[in-house]
Backbone bond lengths (Angstrom), bond angles and torsions (degrees), N, CA, C in turn:
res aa  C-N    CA-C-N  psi(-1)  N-CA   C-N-CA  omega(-1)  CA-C   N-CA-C  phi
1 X - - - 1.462 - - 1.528 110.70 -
2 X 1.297 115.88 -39.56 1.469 117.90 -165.28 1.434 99.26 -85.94
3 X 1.770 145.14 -30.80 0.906 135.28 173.62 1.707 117.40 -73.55
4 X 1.440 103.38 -12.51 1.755 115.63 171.24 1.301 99.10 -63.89
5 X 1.392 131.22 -46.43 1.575 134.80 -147.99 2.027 88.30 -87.28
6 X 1.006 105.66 -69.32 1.407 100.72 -175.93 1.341 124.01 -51.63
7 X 1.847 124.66 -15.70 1.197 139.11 173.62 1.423 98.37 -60.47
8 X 1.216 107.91 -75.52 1.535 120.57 -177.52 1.516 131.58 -32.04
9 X 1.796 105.11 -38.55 1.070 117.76 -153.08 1.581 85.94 -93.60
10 X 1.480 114.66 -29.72 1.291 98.82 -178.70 2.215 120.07 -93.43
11 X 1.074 91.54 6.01 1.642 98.46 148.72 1.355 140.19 -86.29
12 X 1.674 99.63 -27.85 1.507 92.64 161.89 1.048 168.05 -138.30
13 X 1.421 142.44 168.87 1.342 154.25 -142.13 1.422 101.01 -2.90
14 X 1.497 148.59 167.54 0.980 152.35 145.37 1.590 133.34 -128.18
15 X 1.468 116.53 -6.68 1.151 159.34 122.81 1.308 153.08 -88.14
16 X 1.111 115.25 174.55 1.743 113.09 179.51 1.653 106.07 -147.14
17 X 0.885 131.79 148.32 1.505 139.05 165.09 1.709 107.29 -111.99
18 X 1.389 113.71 166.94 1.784 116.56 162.35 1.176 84.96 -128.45
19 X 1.633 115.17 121.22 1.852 109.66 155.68 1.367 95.90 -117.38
20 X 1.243 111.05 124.32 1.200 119.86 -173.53 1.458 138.95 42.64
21 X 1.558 110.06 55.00 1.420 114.94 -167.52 1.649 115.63 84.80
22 X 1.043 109.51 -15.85 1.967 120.81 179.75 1.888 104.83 -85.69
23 X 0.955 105.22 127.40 1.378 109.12 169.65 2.017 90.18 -95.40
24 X 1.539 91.56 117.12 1.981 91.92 167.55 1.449 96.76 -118.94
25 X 1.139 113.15 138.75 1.392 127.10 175.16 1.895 105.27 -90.23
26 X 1.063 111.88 148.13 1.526 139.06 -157.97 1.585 107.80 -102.20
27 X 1.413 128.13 109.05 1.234 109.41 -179.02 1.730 100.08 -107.44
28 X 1.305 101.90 165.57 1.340 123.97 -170.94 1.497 108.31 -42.37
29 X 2.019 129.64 138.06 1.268 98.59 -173.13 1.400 109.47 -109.64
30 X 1.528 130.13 149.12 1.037 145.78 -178.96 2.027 110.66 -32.57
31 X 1.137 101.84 156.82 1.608 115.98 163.75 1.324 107.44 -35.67
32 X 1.198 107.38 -92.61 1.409 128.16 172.63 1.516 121.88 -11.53
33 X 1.652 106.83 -67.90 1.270 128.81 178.23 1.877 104.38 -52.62
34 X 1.007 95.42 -30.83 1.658 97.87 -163.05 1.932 103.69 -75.42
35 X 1.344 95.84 -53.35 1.700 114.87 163.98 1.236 84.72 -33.42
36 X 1.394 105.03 -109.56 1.964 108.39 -159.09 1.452 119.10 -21.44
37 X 1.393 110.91 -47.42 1.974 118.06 -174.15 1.890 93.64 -69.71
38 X 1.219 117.98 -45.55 1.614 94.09 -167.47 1.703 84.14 -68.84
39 X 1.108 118.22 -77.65 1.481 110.66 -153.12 1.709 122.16 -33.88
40 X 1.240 104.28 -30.05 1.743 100.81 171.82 1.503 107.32 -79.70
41 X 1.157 135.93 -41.28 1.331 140.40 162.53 1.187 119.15 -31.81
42 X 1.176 109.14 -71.05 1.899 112.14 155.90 1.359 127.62 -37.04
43 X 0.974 132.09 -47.66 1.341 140.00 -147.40 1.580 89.48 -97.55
44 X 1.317 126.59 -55.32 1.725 121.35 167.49 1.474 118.60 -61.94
45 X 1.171 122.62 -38.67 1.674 129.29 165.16 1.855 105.29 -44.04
46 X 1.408 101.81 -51.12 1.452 98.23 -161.89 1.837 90.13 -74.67
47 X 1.299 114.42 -26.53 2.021 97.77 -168.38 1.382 96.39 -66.89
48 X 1.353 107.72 -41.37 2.009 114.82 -152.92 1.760 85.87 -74.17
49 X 1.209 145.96 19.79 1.326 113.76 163.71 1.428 133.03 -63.35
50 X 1.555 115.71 119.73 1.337 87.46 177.92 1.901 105.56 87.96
51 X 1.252 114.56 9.02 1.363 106.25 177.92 1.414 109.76 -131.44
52 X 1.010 102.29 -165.94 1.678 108.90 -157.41 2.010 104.24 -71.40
53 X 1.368 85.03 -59.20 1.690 107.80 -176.88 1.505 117.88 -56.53
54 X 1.393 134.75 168.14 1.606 130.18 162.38 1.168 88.65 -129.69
55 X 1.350 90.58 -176.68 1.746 128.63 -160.81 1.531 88.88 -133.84
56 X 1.249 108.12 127.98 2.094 109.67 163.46 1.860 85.02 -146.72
57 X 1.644 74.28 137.41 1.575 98.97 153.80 1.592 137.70 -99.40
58 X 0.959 119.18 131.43 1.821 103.68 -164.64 1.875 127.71 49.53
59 X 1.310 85.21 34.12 1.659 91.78 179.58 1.579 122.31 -90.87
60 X 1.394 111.73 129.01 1.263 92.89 -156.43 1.759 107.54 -84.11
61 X 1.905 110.62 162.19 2.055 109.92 -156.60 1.555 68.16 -133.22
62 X 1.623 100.61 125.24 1.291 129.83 166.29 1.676 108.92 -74.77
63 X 1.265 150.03 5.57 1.516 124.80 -155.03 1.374 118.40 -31.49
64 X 1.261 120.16 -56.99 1.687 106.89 -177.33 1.268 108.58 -155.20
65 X 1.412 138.61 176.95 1.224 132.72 178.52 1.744 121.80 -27.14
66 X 0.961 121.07 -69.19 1.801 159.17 147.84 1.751 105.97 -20.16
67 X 1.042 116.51 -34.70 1.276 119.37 -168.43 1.489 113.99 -135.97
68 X 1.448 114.67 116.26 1.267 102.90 164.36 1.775 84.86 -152.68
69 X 1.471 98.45 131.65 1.251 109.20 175.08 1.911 111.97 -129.08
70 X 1.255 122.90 155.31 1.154 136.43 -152.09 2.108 100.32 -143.28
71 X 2.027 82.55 72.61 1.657 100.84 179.71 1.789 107.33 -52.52
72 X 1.191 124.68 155.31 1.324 126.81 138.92 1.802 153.40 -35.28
73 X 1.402 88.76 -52.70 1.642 127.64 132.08 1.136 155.56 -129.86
74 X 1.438 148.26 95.87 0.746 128.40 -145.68 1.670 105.69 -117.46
75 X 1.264 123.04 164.60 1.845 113.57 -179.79 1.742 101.68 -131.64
76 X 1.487 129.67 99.25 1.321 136.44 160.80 1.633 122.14 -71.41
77 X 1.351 122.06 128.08 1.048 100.09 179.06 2.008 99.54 -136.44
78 X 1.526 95.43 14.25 1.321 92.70 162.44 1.954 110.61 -107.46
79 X 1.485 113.74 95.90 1.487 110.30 162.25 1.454 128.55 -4.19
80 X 1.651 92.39 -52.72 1.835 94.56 -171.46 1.054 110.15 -81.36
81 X 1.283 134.85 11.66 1.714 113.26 178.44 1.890 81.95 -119.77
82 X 1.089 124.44 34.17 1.432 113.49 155.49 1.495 118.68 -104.92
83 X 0.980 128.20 97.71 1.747 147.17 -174.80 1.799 90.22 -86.83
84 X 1.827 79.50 159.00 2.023 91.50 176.60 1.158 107.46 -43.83
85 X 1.670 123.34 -63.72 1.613 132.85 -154.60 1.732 101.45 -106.61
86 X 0.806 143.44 15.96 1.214 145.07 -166.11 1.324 132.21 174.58
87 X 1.553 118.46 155.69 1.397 111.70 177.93 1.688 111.16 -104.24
88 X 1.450 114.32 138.87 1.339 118.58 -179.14 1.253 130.99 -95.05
89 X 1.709 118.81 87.15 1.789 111.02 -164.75 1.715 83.92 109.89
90 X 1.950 80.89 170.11 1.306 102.85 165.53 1.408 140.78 -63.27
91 X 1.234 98.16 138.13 2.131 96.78 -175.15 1.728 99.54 -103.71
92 X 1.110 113.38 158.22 1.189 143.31 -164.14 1.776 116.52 -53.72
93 X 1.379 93.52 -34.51 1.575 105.34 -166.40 1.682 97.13 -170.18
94 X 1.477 102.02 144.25 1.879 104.83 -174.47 1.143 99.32 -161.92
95 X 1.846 109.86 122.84 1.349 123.06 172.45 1.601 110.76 -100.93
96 X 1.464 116.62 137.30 1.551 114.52 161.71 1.193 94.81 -103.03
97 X 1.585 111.95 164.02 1.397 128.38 158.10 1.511 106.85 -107.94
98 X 1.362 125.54 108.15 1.703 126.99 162.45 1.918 98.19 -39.20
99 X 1.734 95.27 154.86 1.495 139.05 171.12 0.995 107.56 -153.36
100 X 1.253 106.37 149.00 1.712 87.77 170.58 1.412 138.53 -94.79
101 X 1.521 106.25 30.85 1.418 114.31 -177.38 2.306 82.91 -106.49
102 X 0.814 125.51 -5.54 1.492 126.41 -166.52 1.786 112.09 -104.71
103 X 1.847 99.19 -45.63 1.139 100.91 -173.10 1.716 124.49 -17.03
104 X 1.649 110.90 -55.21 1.654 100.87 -156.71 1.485 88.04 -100.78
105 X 0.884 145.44 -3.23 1.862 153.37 138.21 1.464 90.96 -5.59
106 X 1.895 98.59 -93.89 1.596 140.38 172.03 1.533 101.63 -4.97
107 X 1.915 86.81 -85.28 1.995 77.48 -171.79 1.391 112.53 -100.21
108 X 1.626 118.25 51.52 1.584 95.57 148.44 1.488 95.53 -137.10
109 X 1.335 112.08 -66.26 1.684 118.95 -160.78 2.004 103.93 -47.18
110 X 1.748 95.16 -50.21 1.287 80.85 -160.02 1.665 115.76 -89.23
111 X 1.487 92.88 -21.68 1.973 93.99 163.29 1.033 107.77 -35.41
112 X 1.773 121.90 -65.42 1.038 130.37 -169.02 1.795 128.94 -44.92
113 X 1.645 104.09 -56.18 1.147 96.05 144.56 1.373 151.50 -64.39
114 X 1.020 117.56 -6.40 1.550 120.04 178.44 1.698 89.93 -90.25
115 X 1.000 120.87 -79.57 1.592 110.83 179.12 1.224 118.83 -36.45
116 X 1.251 141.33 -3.32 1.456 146.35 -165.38 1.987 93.74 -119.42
117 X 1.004 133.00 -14.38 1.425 133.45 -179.83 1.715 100.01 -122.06
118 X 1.492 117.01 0.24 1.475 110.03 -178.58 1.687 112.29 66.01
119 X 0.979 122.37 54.71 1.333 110.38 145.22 1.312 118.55 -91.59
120 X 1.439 106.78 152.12 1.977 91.96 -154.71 1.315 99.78 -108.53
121 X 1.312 130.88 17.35 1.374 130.29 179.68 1.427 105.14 -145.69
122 X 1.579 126.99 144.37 1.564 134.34 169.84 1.229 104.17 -171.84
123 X 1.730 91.19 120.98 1.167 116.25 173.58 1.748 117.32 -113.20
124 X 1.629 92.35 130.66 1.721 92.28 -164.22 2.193 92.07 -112.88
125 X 1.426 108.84 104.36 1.155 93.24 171.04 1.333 110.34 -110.96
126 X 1.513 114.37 162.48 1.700 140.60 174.53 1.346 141.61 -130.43
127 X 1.821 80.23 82.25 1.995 105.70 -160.54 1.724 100.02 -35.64
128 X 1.260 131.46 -26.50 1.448 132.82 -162.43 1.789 95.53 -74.62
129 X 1.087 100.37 -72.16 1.613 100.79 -174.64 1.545 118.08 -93.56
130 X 1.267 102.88 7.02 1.730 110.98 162.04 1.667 111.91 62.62
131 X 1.228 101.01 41.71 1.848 101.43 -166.89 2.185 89.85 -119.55
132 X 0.906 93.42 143.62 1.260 105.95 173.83 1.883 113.41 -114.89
133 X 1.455 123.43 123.08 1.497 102.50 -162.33 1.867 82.05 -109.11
134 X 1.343 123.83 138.81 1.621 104.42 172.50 1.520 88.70 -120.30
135 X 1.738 116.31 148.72 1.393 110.23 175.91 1.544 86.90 -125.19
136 X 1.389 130.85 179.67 1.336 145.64 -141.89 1.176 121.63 -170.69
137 X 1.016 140.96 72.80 1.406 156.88 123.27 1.660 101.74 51.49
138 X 1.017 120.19 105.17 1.756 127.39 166.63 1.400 115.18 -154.34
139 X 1.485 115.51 129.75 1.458 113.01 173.51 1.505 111.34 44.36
140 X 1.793 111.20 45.58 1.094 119.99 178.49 1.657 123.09 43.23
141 X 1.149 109.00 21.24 1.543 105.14 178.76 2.129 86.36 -135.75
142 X 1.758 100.23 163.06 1.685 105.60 178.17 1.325 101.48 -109.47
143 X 1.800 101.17 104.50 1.296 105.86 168.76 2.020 106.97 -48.54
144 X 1.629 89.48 171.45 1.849 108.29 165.60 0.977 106.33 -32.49
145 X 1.793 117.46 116.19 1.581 113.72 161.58 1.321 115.49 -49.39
146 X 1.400 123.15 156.77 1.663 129.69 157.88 1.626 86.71 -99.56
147 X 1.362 105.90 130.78 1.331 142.10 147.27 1.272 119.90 -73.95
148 X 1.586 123.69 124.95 1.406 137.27 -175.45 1.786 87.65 -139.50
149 X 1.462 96.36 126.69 1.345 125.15 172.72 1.642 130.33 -125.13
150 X 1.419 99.80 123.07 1.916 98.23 -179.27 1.192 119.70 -82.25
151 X 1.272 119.15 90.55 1.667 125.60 179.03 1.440 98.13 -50.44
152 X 1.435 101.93 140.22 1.573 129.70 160.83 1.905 98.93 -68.21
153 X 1.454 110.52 173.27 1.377 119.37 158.66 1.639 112.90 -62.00
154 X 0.963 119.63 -28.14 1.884 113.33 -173.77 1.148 96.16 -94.45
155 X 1.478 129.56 -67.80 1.578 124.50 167.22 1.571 125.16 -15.89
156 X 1.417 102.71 -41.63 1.177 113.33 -155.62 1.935 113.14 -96.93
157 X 1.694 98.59 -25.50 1.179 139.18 165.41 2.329 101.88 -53.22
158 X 1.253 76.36 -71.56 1.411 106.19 -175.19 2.042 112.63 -27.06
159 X 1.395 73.98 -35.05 2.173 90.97 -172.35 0.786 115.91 -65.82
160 X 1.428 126.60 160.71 1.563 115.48 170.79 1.468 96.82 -117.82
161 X 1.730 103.78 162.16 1.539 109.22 -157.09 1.819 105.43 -55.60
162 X 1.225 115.04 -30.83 1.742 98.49 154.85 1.105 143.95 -37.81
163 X 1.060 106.24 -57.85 1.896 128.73 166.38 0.977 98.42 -66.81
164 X 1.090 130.90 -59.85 2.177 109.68 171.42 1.343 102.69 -55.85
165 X 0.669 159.66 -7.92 1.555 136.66 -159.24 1.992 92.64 -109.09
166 X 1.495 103.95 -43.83 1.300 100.61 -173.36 2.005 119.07 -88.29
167 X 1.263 107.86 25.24 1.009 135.28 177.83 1.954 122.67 -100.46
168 X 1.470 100.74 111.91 1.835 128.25 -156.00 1.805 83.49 -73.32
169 X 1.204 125.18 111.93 1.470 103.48 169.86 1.803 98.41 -117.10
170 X 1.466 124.39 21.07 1.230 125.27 159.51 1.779 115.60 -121.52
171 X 1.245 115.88 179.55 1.638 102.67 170.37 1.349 107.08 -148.76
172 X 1.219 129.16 158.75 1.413 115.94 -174.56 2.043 98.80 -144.76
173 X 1.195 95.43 172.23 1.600 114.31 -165.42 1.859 69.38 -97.86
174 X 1.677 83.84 136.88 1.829 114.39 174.28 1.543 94.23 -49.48
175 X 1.975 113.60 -59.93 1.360 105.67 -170.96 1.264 118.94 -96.10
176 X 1.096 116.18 38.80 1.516 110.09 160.41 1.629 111.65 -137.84
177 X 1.225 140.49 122.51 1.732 135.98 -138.31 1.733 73.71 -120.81
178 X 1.280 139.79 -27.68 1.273 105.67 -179.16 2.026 122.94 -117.22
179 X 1.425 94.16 31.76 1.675 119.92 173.15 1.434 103.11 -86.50
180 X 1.024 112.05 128.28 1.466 106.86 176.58 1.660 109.91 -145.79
181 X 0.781 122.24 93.23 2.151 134.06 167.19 1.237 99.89 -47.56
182 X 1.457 138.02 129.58 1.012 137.10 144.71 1.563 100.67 -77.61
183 X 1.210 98.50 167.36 1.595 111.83 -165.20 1.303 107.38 -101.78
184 X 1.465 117.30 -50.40 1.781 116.95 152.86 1.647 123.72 -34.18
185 X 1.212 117.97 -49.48 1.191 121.14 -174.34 2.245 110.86 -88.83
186 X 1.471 94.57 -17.23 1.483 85.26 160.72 1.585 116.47 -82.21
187 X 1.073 104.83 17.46 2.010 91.38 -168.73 1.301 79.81 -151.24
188 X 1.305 140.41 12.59 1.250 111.26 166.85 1.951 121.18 -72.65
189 X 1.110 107.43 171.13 1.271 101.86 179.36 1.563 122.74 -131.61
């Protein structure tokens, strides 16, 4: 009986989002997912020391009545839209991590909103297949993501010394030219 109660309690929801007038409830996030979110968390915590901008994880971004979503990562670098419980407006840069209860969430509803309030950076990664999609802010719409992918040893085997050569094995924040993610160490586990 008592391991029924703690089963339960640890399946559900622990959040809520509004995308667009929808209250969606948030389920617990995977191993995996958690790896990737601390490890990018870290790795921007340690650049932003001492700098203007922050780093929040799971913080919840008010845009407007209709919308309040609660990114993975997010990067503020305007003070004033940081409130006690929340952030007010757009943040600077915002990573999701795919699940697969989120995947088509990811790239439609909430792309959509983030490009629709101007955040000028979104990053949609997928600890499963290790692909990172980043889209980029232009003329208020997100051009074609660039895709950055972590070759396996056979994958990686597979290339020919061209395709290695034209292969991103770091990643960096649009506004920062000397941040750089290795891609091994974002998916490591």
């Amino acid at each position: 009986m008592e391991n029924t109660a703690i089963q339960n309690n640890i399946e559900e929801p622990e959040a809520y989002e509004i995308i667009n007038g929808r209250e969606i409830m948030m389920a617990a996030a995977s191993m995996p997912h958690l790896d990737v979110q601390g490890n990018l968390y870290q790795v921007i915590k340690n650049y932003l020391e001492g700098k203007k901008c922050r780093v929040y994880s799971e913080a919840k971004v008010v845009f407007d009545e209709k919308n309040w979503l609660q990114p993975d990562i997010l990067v503020i670098c305007d003070r004033d839209k940081i409130k006690k419980n929340h952030i007010e407006g757009a943040p600077d840069f915002v990573a999701e991590i795919l699940s697969p209860a989120t995947q088509a969430r990811d790239f439609n509803e909430k792309k959509s909103i983030y490009e629709k309030f101007g955040v000028p950076e979104y990053w949609i990664i997928d600890p499963t297949g290790k692909n990172v999609f980043i889209y980029l802010l232009k003329d208020d719409r997100y051009m074609n993501p660039v895709v950055h992918h972590l070759f396996n040893t056979d994958e990686w085997d597979a290339l020919t010394r061209q395709e290695r050569t034209m292969q991103t094995l770091t990643l960096k924040l649009s506004m920062y030219d000397d941040l750089e993610i290795n891609l091994k160490k974002l998916f490591a586990r």
